[in-house]
N, C-alpha and C positions, 0 to 999 in steps of 0.2 A: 599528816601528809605522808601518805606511800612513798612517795619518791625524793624525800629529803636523803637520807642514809646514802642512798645510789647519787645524789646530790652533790651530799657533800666530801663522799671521796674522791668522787670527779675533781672536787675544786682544790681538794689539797694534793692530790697528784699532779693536776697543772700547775699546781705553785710552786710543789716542791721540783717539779720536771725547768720549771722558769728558774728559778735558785739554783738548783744546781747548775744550769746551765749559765747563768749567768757569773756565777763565780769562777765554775771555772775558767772563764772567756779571763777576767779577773787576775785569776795563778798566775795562767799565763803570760799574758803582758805583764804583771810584775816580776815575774821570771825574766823576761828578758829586759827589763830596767833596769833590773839590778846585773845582768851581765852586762850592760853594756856600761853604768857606771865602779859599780862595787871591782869589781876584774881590775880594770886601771887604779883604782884608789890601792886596792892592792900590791897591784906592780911597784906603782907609787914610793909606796912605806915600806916597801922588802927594799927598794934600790938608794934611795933616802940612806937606810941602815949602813948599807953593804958601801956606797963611794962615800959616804961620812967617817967612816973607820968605827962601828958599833963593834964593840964582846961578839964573838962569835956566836957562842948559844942565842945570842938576840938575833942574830941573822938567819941560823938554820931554823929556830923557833918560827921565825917569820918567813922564811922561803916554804915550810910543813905547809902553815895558814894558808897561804897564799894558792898554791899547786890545791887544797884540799877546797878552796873556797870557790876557785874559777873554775876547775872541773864540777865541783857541785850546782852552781849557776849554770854552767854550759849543758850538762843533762836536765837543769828543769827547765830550760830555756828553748832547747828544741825538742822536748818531747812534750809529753801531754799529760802531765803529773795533775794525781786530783787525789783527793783525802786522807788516804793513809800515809802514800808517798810524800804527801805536802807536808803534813806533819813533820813525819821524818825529815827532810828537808831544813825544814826551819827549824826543827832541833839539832839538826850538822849544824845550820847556820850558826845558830847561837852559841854551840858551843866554839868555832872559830872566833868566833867575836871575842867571848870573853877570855880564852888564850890570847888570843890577841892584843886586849886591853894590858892583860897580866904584864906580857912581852915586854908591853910600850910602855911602863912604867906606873900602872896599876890604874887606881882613880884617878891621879895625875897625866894620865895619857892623853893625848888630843885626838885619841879614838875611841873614847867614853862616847860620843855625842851621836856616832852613829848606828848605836844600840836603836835610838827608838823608832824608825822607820820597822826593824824586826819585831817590836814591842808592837806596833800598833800593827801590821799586818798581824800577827798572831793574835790580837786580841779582839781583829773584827772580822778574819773569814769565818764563819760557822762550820764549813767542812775538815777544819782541825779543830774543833772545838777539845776535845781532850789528849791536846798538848800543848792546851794551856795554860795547866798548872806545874805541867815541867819545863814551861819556858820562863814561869815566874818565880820558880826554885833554881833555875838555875842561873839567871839575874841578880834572884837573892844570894847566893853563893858567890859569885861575882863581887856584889858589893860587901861581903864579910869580909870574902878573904883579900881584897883591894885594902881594906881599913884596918883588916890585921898584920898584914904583911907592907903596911904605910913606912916603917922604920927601917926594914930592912933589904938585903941587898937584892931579893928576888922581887921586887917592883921599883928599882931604881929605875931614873929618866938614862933609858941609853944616850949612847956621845951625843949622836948629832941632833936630840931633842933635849939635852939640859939647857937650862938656866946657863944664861950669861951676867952675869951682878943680878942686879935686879930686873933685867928685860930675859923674855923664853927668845929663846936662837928662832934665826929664818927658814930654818925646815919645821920647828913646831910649829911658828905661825905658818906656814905653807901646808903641813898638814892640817891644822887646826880649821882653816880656814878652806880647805877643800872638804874635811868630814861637815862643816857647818851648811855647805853650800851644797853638798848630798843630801844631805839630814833632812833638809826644808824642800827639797824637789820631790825627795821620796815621802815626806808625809803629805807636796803638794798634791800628789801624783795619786796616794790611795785616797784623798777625798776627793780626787774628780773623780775618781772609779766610783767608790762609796753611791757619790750623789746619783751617777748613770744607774747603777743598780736598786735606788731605792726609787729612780725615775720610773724605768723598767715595770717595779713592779706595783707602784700604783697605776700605772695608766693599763698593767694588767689585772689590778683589783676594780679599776673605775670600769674597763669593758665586761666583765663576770658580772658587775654589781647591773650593768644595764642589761645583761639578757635576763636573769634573775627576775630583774623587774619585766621584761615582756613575757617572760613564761608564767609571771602570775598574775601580767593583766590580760594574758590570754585566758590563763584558768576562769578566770572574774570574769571574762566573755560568755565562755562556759557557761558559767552557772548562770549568768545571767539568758541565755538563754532558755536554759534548763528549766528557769521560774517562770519565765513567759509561759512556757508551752506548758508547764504543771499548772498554773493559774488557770491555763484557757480551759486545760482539759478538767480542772476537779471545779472550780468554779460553779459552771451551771449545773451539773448531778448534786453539786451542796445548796444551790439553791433551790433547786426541783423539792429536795429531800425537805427543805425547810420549810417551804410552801404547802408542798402534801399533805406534810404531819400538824402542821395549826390547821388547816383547812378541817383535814378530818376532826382533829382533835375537837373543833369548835362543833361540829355538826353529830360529833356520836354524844349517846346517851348513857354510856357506860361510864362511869368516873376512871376505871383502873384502865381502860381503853386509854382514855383522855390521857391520864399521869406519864403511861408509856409513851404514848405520844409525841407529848411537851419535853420526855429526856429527851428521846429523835433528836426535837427541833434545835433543843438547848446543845446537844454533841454537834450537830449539823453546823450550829453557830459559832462553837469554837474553833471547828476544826475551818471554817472562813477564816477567823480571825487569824490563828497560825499561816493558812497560806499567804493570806495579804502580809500578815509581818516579815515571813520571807522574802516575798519580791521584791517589798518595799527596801528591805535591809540588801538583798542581792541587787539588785539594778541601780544601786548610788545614788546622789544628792544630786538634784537637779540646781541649775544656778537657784539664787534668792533673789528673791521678789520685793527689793528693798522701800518701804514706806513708813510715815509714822504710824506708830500703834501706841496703844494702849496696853500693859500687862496686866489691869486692874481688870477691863474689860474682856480679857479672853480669859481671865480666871472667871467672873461671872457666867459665862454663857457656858464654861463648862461645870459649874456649879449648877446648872440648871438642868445641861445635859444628863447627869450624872446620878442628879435625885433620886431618879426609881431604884438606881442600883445599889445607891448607899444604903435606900431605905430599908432595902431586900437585906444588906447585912448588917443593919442597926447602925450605923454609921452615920452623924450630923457631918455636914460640909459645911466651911464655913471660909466667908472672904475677907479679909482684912488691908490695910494698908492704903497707901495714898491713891486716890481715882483718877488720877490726874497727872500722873508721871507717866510721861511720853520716852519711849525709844525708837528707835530707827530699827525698825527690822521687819522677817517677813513672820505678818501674822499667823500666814497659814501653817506654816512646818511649826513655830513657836510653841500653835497650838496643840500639835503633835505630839509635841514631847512633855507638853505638861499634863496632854491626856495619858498618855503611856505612864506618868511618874503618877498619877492621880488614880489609875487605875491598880497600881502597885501597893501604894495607901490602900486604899479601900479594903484591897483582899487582903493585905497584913492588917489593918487592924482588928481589934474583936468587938461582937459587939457593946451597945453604949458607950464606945467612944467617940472622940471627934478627929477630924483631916482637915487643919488648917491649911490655910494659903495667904502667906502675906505678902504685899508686896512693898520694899523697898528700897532706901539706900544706904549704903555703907558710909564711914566715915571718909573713904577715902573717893566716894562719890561714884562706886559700882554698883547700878541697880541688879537688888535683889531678889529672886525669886523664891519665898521660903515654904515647903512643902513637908510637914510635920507629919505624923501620926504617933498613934502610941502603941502600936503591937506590941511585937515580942523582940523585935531589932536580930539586929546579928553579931555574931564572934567575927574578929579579926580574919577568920581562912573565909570563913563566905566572902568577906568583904574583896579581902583578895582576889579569889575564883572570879568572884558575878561580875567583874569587868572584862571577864573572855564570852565572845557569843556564844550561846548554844547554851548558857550555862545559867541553868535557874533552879529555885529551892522550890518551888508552888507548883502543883501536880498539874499535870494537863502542859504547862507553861513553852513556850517557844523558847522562850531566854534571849528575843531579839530586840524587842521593849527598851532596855535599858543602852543597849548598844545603839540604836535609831537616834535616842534623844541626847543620846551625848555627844557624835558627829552632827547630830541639828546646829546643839548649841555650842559646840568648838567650831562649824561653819560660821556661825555668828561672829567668830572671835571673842570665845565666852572659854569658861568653864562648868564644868558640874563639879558639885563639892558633895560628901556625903558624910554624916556622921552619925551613928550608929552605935549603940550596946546591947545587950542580952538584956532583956525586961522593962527596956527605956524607951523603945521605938526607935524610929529613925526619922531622920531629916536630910533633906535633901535641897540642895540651892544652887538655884541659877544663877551666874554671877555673868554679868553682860553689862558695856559699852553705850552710854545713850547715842553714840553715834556707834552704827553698825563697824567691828572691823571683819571685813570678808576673808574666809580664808581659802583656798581650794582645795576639795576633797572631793573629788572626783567619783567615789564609792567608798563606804564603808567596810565591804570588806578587806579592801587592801590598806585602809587607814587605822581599821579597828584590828589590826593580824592581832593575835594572842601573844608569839614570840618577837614584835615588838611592844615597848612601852611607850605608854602614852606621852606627848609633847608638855602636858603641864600634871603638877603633880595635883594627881586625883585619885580622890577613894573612890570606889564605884560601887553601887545601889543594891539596895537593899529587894528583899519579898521573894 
């Protein structure tokens, strides 16, 4: 497809143009959520300190924090910081934080708790992704030097946050319990963000995903056109040409006249056969014509149909299986795709061999359709390949044949199965429903796309 490449940079520039824009919308409001809580909690624990009677170094330590943290807030809070600057940002943050903690009496602080609001912002915008490992180095650094310095006097509980006997004083619990009630608004606050931005951008992957689908059942209009008016116009010049040359061919007396002839007619009737498997494969599945049938029966009548051609390639046909096992389905497409899979026998096998057809049931009560030969079979990559149309190993070949019969019978609500080696031949099986289940598929070409895969897991056919 020409126009993929030019496709799909479209699609990742509107995405990434949707993401960035939506995180930053994102920064911002968390910018200013945290100045309007983080600034006061700050105020908070510098004034806590200072009318409590804390050590000095614990009050100018925490007034530095403080002045560094609410100006920092108040610039990403009215201006319009995005990637580099955010990073940076939340690396000042962090590092106030873990001063801070240090200040307030290490791991023992009751300003440990409101690290992870910073934690999980850093670790879910994508637009600082790499400073993310210097926010979890310096975390880690945090909790070393908290647990090294546990003993001594540069992480003691300042005054007005020790221990009183066994109960923590009423400015710990006060602090404690105002970092707990930030903590939980600030990580409530980035998963309502989180959830708006992953809303965002599926209901922008679901609208992309639907024009996608009308710009290629427009294409499949397209073509489907395109087969109409190629059918009309090569059609009767292929049968004029077919007509002419048996005509002649019967009426001269030259034999090497006649031979040239009968190729004509034989090229003439191939190249019918290709245009019909085209339209037929471009203008889609019409609904089903749902009745009971017989599979025993429409293997017979193609057995019969069939005889002059097998006989031409030494090839015995032969019918097996129960005459009598009824399915619900439509006989006429049915019979389509076992002629297509029966005409693929025939030219893979060599001659004196035979093309069975059996027909049964499995044990798990899935009528079978088993369609043998003993050619030459195939390697694993054909097997691969010949499940994309256009794609066939037999000269002359369409390569629509096998794509037709296996939208037949997954319209059925069936499968095709294939099993296949190099020197063993191939076999092929219709696995179908005694009650029809209908699927809809609209056209084969947009059902059979190559860079999708198929709905059940299938090998695909062999010749």
């Amino acid at each position: 497809m020409p126009f993929a490449p030019k496709q799909d940079a479209q699609t990742s520039a509107r995405f990434e143009a949707l993401r960035q824009k939506t995180f930053e919308e994102m920064e911002r409001a968390s910018a200013k959520w945290r100045l309007i809580w983080i600034a006061p909690y700050q105020v908070m624990v510098f004034t806590a300190l200072l009318v409590f009677g804390a050590d000095l170094h614990h009050v100018v330590v925490q007034a530095i924090i403080a002045v560094a943290s609410v100006g920092l807030l108040s610039v990403e809070g009215l201006g319009h910081s995005h990637g580099k600057k955010t990073g940076i940002g939340i690396l000042i943050g962090i590092t106030c934080f873990v001063a801070s903690v240090l200040n307030t009496g290490g791991l023992a602080s009751p300003l440990v708790i409101t690290g992870f609001p910073l934690i999980l912002g850093a670790s879910t915008m994508p637009t600082v992704a790499a400073y993310r490992r210097r926010v979890l180095g310096l975390l880690f650094v945090m909790l070393v030097a908290g647990a090294a310095l546990a003993h001594t006097k540069v992480t003691v509980l300042p005054k007005p946050f020790a221990f009183e006997g066994n109960h923590p004083s009423w400015a710990y619990v006060s602090v404690a319990f105002m970092g707990c009630l930030m903590t939980g608004l600030g990580v409530y606050f980035v998963g309502v963000k989180l959830s708006k931005v992953y809303q965002k951008v599926a209901i922008e992957l679901a609208a992309r995903r639907e024009e996608v689908f009308e710009d290629n059942e427009d294409r499949t209009r397209t073509l489907e056109g395109i087969a109409a008016r190629l059918a009309h116009e090569v059609k009767n010049p292929l049968a004029a040409i077919k007509g002419l040359s048996t005509h002649v061919a019967r009426n001269t007396t030259d034999p090497k006249i006649a031979e040239r002839l009968s190729i004509v007619a034989a090229e003439a009737e191939r190249l019918q056969s290709i245009v019909d498997g085209f339209v037929s494969f471009s203008r889609g599945l019409d609904d089903l014509v749902i009745a009971p049938m017989r599979p025993h029966d429409v293997a017979r009548s193609l057995q019969v149909l069939l005889e002059l051609r097998a006989q031409e390639a030494g090839v015995d046909l032969e019918v097996t299986g129960n005459p009598d096992l009824t399915i619900e389905g439509d006989a006429k497409k049915l019979r389509q795709a076992m002629l297509n899979l029966l005409l693929n026998a025939i030219q893979a096998s060599a001659p004196g061999t035979k093309v069975r057809v059996e027909i049964g049931r499995t044990a798990c009560g899935v009528v079978s359709i088993r369609i043998t030969d003993a050619g030459a079979g195939m390697t694993r990559e054909v097997l691969e390949r010949i499940k994309r149309p256009y794609f066939t190993t037999k000269k002359g070949g369409s390569g629509l044949g096998v794509a037709v019969s296996r939208a037949i019978v997954e319209q059925h609500g069936g499968r095709l199965v294939f099993d296949s080696q190099c020197g063993r031949g191939t076999t092929v099986t219709i696995e179908l429903e005694q009650k029809c289940n209908v699927r809809s598929l609209p056209n084969p070409v947009k059902h059979l796309d190559p860079s999708a895969p198929p709905k059940s897991p299938l090998v695909p056919v062999s010749s």
